[in-house]
C-alpha positions in Angstrom: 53.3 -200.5 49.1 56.6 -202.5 48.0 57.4 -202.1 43.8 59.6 -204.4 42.4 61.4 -203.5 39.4 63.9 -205.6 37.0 65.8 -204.6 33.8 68.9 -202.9 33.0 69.5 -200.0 35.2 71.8 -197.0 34.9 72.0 -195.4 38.1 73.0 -192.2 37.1 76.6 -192.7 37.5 77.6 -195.8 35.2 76.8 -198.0 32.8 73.3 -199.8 32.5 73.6 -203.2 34.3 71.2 -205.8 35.1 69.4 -205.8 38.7 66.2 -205.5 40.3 65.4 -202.6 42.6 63.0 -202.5 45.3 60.7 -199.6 46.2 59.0 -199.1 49.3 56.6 -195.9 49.6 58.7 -193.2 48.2 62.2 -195.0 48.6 64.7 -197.2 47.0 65.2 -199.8 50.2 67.0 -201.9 48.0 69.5 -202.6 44.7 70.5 -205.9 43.9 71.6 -208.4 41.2 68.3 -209.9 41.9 65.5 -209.5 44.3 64.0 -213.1 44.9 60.4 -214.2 45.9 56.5 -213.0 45.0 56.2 -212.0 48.7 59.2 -209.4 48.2 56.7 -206.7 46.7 52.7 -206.1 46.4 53.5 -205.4 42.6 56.4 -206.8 40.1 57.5 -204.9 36.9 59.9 -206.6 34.7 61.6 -204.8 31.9 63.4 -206.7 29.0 65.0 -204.0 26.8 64.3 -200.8 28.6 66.1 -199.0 30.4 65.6 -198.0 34.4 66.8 -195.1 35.4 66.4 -192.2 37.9 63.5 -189.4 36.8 65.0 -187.0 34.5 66.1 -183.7 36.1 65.4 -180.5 33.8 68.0 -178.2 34.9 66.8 -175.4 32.7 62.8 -174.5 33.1 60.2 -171.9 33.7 57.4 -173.6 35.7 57.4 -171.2 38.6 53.6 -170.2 38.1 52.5 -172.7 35.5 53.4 -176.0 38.1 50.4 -174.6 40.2 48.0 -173.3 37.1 48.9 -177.2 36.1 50.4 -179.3 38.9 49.7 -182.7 36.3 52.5 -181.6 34.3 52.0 -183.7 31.6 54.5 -182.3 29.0 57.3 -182.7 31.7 55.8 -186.5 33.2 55.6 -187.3 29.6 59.2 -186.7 29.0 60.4 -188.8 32.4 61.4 -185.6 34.0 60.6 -185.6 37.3 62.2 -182.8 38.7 63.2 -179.2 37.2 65.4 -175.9 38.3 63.0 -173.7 38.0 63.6 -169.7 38.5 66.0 -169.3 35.1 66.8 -166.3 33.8 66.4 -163.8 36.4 62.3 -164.2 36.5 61.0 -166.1 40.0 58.0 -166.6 41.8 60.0 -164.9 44.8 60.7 -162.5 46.6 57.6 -160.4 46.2 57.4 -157.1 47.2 55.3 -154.0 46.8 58.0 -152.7 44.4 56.9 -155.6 42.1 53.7 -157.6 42.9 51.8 -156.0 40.3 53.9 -156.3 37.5 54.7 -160.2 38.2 50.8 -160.6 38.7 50.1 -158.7 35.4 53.0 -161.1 33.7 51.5 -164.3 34.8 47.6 -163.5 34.7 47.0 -166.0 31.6 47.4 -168.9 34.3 44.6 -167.4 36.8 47.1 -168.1 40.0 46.4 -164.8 42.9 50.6 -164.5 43.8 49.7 -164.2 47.6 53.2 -165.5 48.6 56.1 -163.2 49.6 59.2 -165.6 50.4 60.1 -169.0 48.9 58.9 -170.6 51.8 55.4 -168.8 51.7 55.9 -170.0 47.9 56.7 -173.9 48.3 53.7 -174.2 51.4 51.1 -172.7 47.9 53.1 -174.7 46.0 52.9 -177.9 48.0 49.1 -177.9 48.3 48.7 -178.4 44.6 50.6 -182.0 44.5 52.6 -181.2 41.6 53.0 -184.3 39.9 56.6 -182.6 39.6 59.6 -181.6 42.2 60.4 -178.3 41.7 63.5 -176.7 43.4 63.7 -172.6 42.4 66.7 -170.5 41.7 66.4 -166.6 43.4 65.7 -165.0 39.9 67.5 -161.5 40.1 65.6 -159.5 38.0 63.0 -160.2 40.6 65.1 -159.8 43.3 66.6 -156.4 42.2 62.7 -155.2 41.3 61.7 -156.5 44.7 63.8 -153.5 46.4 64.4 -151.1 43.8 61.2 -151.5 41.0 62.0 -151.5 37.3 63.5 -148.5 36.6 66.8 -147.7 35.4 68.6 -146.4 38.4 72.1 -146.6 40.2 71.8 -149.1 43.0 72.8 -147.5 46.5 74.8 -149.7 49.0 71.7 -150.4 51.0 69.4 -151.3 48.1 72.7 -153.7 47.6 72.5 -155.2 51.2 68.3 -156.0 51.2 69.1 -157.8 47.8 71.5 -159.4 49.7 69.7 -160.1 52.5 66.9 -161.7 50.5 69.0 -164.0 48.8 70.7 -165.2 52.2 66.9 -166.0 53.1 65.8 -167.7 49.8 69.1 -169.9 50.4 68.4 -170.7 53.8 64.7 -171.8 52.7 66.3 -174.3 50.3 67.0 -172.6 47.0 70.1 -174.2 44.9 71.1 -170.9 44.1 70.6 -167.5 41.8 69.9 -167.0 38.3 70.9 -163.8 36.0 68.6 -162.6 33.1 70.8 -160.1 31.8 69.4 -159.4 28.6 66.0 -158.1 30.5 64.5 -155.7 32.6 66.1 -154.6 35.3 68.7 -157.3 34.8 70.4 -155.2 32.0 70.6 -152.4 34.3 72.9 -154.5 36.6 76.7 -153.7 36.7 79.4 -156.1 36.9 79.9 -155.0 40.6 76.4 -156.1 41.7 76.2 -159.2 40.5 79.9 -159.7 41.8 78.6 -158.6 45.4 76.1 -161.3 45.1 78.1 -163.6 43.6 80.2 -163.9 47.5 76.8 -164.7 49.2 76.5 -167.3 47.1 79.9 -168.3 47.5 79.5 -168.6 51.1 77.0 -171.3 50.3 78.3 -173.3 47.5 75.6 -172.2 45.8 74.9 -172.1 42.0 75.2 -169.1 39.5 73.1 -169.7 36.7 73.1 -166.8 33.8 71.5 -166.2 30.6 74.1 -164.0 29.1 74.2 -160.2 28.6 74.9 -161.5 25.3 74.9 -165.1 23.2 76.0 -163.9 19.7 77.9 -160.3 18.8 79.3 -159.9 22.7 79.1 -163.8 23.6 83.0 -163.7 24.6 83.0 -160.4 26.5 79.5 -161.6 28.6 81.5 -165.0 29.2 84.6 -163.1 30.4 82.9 -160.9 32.3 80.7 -163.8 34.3 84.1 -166.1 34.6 86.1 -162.8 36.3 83.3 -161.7 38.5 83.0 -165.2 40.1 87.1 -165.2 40.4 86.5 -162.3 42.2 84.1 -163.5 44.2 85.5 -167.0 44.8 82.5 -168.5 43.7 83.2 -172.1 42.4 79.3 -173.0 40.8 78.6 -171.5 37.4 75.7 -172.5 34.8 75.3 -171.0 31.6 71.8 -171.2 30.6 70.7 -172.3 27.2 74.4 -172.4 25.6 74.3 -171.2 22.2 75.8 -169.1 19.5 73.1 -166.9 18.1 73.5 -165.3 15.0 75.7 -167.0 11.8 77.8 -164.4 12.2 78.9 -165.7 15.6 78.6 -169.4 14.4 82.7 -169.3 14.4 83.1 -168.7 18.3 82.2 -171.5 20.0 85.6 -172.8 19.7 86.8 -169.8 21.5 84.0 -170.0 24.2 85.1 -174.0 25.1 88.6 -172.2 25.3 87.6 -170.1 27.9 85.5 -172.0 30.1 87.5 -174.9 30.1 90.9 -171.7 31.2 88.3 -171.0 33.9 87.8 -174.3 34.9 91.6 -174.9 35.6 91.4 -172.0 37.7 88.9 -173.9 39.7 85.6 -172.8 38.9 83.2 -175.9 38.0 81.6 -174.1 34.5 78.6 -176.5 33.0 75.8 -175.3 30.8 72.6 -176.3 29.7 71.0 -176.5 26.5 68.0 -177.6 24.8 68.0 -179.4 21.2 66.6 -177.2 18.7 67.9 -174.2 16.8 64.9 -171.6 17.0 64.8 -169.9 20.3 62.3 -168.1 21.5 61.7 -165.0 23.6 59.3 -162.1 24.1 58.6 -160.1 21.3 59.5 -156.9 22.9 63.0 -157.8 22.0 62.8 -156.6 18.3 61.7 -153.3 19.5 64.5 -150.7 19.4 65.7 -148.3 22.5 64.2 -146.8 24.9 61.4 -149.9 24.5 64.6 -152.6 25.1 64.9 -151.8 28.8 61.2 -151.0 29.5 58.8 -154.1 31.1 56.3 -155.4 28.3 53.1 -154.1 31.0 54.5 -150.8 30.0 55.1 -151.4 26.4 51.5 -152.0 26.0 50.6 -149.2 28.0 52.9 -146.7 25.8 51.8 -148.1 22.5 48.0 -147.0 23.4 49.8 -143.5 21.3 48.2 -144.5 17.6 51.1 -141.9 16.6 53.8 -143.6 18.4 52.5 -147.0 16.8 52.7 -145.5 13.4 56.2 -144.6 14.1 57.3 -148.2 15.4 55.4 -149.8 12.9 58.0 -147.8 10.3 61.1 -148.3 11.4 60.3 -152.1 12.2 59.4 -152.1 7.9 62.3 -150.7 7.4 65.3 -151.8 9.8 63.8 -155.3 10.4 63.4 -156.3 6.5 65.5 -159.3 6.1 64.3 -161.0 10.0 61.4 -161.4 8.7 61.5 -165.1 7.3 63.6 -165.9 10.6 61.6 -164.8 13.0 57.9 -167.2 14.0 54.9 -166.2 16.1 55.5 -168.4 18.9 52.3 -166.4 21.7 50.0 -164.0 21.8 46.3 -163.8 23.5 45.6 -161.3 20.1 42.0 -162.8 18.9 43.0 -162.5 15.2 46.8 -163.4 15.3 46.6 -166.5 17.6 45.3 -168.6 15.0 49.0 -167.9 13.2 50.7 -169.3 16.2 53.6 -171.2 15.0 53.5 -169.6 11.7 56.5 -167.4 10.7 56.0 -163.8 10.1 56.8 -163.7 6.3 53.5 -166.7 6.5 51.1 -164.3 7.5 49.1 -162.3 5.8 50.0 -158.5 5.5 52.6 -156.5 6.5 54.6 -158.4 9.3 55.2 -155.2 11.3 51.7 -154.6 11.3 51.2 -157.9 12.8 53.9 -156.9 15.9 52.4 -153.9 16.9 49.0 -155.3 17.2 50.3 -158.1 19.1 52.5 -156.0 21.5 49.2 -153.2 21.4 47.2 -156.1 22.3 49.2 -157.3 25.5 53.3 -157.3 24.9 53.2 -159.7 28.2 51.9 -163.1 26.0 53.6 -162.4 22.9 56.9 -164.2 22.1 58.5 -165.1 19.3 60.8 -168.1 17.8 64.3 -167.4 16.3 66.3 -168.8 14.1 69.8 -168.1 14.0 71.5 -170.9 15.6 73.9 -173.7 14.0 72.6 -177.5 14.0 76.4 -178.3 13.7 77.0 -176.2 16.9 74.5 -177.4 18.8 75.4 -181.2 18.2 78.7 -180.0 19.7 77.4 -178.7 22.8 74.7 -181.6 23.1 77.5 -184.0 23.4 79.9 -182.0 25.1 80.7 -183.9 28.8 80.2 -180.4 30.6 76.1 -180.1 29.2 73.0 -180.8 31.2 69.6 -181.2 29.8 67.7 -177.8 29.9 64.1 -177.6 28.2 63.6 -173.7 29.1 60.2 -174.8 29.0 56.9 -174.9 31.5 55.2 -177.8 33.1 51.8 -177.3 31.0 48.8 -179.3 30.1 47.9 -181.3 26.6 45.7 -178.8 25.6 46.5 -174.9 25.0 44.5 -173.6 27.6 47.5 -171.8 29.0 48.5 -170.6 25.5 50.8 -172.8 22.6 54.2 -174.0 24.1 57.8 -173.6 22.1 57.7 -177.8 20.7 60.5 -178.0 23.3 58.0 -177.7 26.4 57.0 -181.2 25.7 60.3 -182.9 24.0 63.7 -181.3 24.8 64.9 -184.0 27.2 63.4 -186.8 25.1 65.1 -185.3 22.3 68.2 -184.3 23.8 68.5 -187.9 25.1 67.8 -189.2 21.3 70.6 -186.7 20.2 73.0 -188.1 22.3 72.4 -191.7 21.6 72.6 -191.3 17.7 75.6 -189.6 18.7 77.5 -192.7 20.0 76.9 -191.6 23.5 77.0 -194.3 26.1 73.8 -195.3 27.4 75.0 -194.5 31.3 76.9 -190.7 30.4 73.7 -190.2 28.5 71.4 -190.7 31.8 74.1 -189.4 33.6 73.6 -185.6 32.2 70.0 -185.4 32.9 70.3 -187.3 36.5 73.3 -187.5 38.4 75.2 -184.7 36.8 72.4 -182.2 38.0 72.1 -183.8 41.1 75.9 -183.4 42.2 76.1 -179.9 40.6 72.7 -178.2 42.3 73.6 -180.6 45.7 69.7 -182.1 45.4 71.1 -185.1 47.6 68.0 -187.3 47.9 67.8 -187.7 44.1 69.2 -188.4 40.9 70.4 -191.4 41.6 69.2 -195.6 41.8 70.7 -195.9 45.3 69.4 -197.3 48.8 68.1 -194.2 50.8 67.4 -192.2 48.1 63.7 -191.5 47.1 61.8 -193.2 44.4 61.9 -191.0 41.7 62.0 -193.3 38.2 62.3 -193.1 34.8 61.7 -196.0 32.7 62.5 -195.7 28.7 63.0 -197.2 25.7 67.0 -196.4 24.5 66.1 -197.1 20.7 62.3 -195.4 20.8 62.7 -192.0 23.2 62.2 -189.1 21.2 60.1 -186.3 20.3 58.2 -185.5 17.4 56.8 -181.9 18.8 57.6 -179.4 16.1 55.7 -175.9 15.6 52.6 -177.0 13.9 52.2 -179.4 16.6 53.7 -178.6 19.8 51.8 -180.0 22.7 52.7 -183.7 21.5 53.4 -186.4 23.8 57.1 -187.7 23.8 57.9 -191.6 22.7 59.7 -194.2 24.0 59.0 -193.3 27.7 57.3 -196.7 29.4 57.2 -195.3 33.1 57.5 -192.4 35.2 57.4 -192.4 39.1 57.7 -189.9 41.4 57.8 -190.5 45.3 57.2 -194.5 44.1 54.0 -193.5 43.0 53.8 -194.1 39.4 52.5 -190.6 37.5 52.9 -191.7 33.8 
C-alpha cells in the first residue's frame, strides 16, 4: 500500500519545509517538493498546519517487560513516540541467569509475563511475537548483568566474575544492543567500583557503543559521580556517554548545575560526546525502599519484604522513619503499591493521608516493597528549563509503554506526556520547530547509531509522527495520569498508521 503525505516536514535534521513524502509498505521511497497525480498512492493525507516528522524516539524508558504485558502501547503511540531505549538504569530484561531469574520474575510479576528468555536474542524472538505497536532497542542493564554472574550480594568481584560480565555484554552487543546502562544508586550497582565499570567501559569502546548512567549520585555527590563517570570513560577511551534523567536533586544542590555544564562540556573537548536526557517535570520518582536507612539501602526490595515479616523490626523502622524523616514528609507522594488499603491514595502525598505517614511505608513495603514507589520533589523548575533547552538534551520519559487503564498499576503522569511535554517546553521556549524535532529524532538516532530511523529520508523506514506545533502537550498530572497527550494528529510505525 503507497501513503501520500503533504505538509511541512522537519526531517529530523532542519527546519520544517514544505514537501510531500511517499510511503510504500514500511518505507519512505520518496521526498519531494511535490508528489503529483491520484495514481501516485492508494491513500492521500494532506496536512495544512501540522507538522510531519519522523516518530519520536524516547531515549530514556523502562518498557522491557511491560511492551509485552501491553504491546499497544498507548501512552507511548499517544505521545508520537515510536521507538524507545529501553534497559535504563542498570535493570534489563537480559541476561538471565540462575543467579537472578527469580528475583527479576518476582520484580515484574504485576504484568503476568513467565521470563523464559536468557539472551537478548531469546528476548527480541518473545518480544517480536507480541507486535509491539512500538520499536524497542535495549541497553545491557548492569545491575542485571553483574546479578546474572555474581547474585545480589555485596561481594568483591574476582577477575573471572569480571570476564563472564564481559563476555555477556560482547554477546548482547553483537545481538544488536546500542549499548550498557549503570544504575548506580541500586542493588548490586552500588556495589560496583570504579574499576569495573571502567573494564566494561573498553568493551564498549571497542564498539562505539553507548554508556548510559543514572548517577551514583544527582544532588549532594552530583560532581564527584560526574567526575568519576567522565575519568573512567577517558580511561577507557570510550567516546559515547548518556546521563540519564539530568537533574539536580535536592535545593541544596540547585546551585551546581552551572558547574556540571562546566565539566561535561571540559570532557567534551577532550573528545568524549556527553548528552543527557531528561524528562519535564520536577517530582521524580523511585522505589520506596530508598527512604529506608542502611543495611535496607543495598538489599533487593523481594528481600525487604521478606525481612520486614519481624513485627519487632517494623516497630523499629517505623520509629526512626517518625523521627529522621519528619520534614520529607510533604515532599514525598505515593506514586505505587498493590497494598489493598493504600492504593486508593495513589498520587496523594504522604502528609495527605490519613495517619501517621511512616505507618503508611511500612505497610506498603510489608505488603510487597517490589510495587511501591514513590514521587519526589526536590528539583528546580528554573533548572530544569535549562536543561530542557540545552542543545546536548534528548527526550527521556523514564516511563513504560502501558495501557489507558491501571491494570498494570498507576504510571508517574510522565508515562503518558514527557515527550509531548518536553516538546511544548521547548517551543514556548523559542526553540525552532526543526532543533525541537531534532532532539527527540535525529539526535537519538546519530547518537545510539539506529540507522534506519529517525529521519524523513528515502530508504529509511516509515516510522511518522504527525503533530500540531501550537496544540502538543500534556495535561497528565498525579490525580490523573493515564491521560492521553494533545496535539498529536498521526502516528505510524512501519507505514502502518497505529494512532
Amino acid at each position: 500500500m503507497r501513503i501520500l503525505l503533504k505538509g511541512f516536514v522537519a526531517d529530523g535534521t532542519a527546519e520544517p519545509v514544505r514537501k510531500a513524502l511517499l510511503v510504500e509498505n514500511d518505507r519512505i521511497i520518496a521526498v519531494e517538493n511535490d508528489i503529483y497525480g491520484v495514481s501516485a498512492a492508494d491513500k492521500i493525507l494532506t496536512f495544512k498546519d501540522e507538522i510531519i516528522a519522523p516518530g519520536f524516539i524516547d531515549v530514556h524508558g523502562h518498557s522491557d517487560i511491560s511492551l509485552l504485558a501491553s504491546p499497544e502501547a498507548e501512552s507511548k503511540c499517544c505521545q508520537g513516540i515510536t521507538a524507545e531505549i529501553t534497559g535504563n538504569c542498570g535493570l534489563s530484561a537480559f541476561p538471565i541467569t540462575s543467579k537472578n531469574r527469580e528475583h527479576l520474575e518476582s520484580l515484574y510479576a504485576n504484568y503476568g509475563v513467565p521470563l523464559e528468555w536468557r539472551t537478548l536474542s531469546d528476548y527480541k524472538n518473545v518480544l517480536q511475537k507480541t507486535s509491539p505497536k512500538l520499536r524497542s532497542f535495549s541497553l545491557c542493564g548492569h545491575n542485571t548483568l553483574r546479578s546474572a554472574v555474581m547474585g545480589y550480594d555485596k561481594k568483591d568481584i574476582s577477575f573471572s566474575d569480571l570476564q563472564k560480565m564481559g563476555q555477556f555484554l560482547e554477546d548482547s552487543l553483537a545481538a544488536g544492543s546500542p549499548g550498557l546502562s549503570t544504575g548506580l544508586l541500586y542493588t548490586p550497582g552500588c556495589f560496583a567500583e570504579k574499576d569495573e565499570i571502567t573494564a566494561l567501559m573498553r568493551v564498549l569502546a571497542k564498539h562505539d557503543a553507548v554508556y548510559a548512567t543514572h548517577l551514583r549520585s544527582e544532588g549532594d555527590n552530583l560532581l564527584e559521580s560526574l567526575e568519576e563517570t567522565f575519568s573512567a570513560a577517558a580511561d577507557a577511551g570510550l567516546k559515547k556517554i548518556q546521563i540519564s534523567h539530568f537533574k539536580t536533586a535536592g535545593k541544596s544542590n540547585w546551585h551546581k548545575l552551572p558547574a556540571a555544564l562546566e565539566l561535561i562540556a571540559n570532557y567534551r573537548e577532550q573528545g568524549i560526546d556527553i548528552r543527557f536526557d531528561r524528562y519535564p517535570y520536577t517530582e521524580s520518582q523511585t522505589m520506596l525502599s530508598v527512604i529506608l536507612p542502611p543495611p535496607f539501602d543495598t538489599m533487593p526490595d523481594r528481600d525487604i519484604t521478606i525481612k520486614l515479616q519481624d513485627a519487632a523490626l517494623r516497630e523499629e523502622l517505623q520509629i526512626f522513619l517518625t523521627k529522621e524523616k519528619a520534614d520529607d514528609w510533604s515532599r514525598w507522594r505515593l506514586t505505587g503499591t498493590t497494598h489493598p488499603v493504600w492504593k486508593k491514595f495513589i498520587g496523594k502525598k504522604y502528609t495527605e493521608l490519613p495517619g501517621e505517614p511512616a505507618i503508611a511505608v511500612i505497610d506498603q513495603l510489608f505488603f510487597d516493597a517490589t510495587t511501591a514507589t514513590i514521587g519526589a520533589a526536590g528539583m528546580s523548575d528554573e533548572n530544569m528549563i535549562k536543561i530542557i533547552t540545552h542543545p546536548l538534551c534528548m527526550g527521556g520519559s523514564d516511563g513504560n509503554a502501558l495501557p489507558l487503564s491501571s491494570e498494570f498499576g498507576t504510571a508517574h503522569p510522565r508515562a503518558f506526556g514527557a515527550i509531548a511535554k518536553f516538546i511544548r517546553l521547548k517551543l514556548d521556549s523559542r526553540e525552532s520547530i526543526g532543533k525541537t524535532v531534532s532532539s527527540v529524532t535525529g539526535t537519538p538516532a546519530d547518537f545510539f547509531s539506529l540507522n534506519e530511523i529517525g529521519k524523513i529520508q528515502c530508504g529509511k523506514k516509515a516510522d511518522i509522527c504527525v503533530f500540531s506545533p501550537e496544540e502538543i502537550d500534556s495535561k497528565a498530572d498525579f490525580s490523573n495520569p493515564h491521560c492521553l497527550a494533545e496535539g498529536i494528529r498521526l502516528s505510524m510505525l512501519d507505514g502502518k498508521i497505529r494512532f
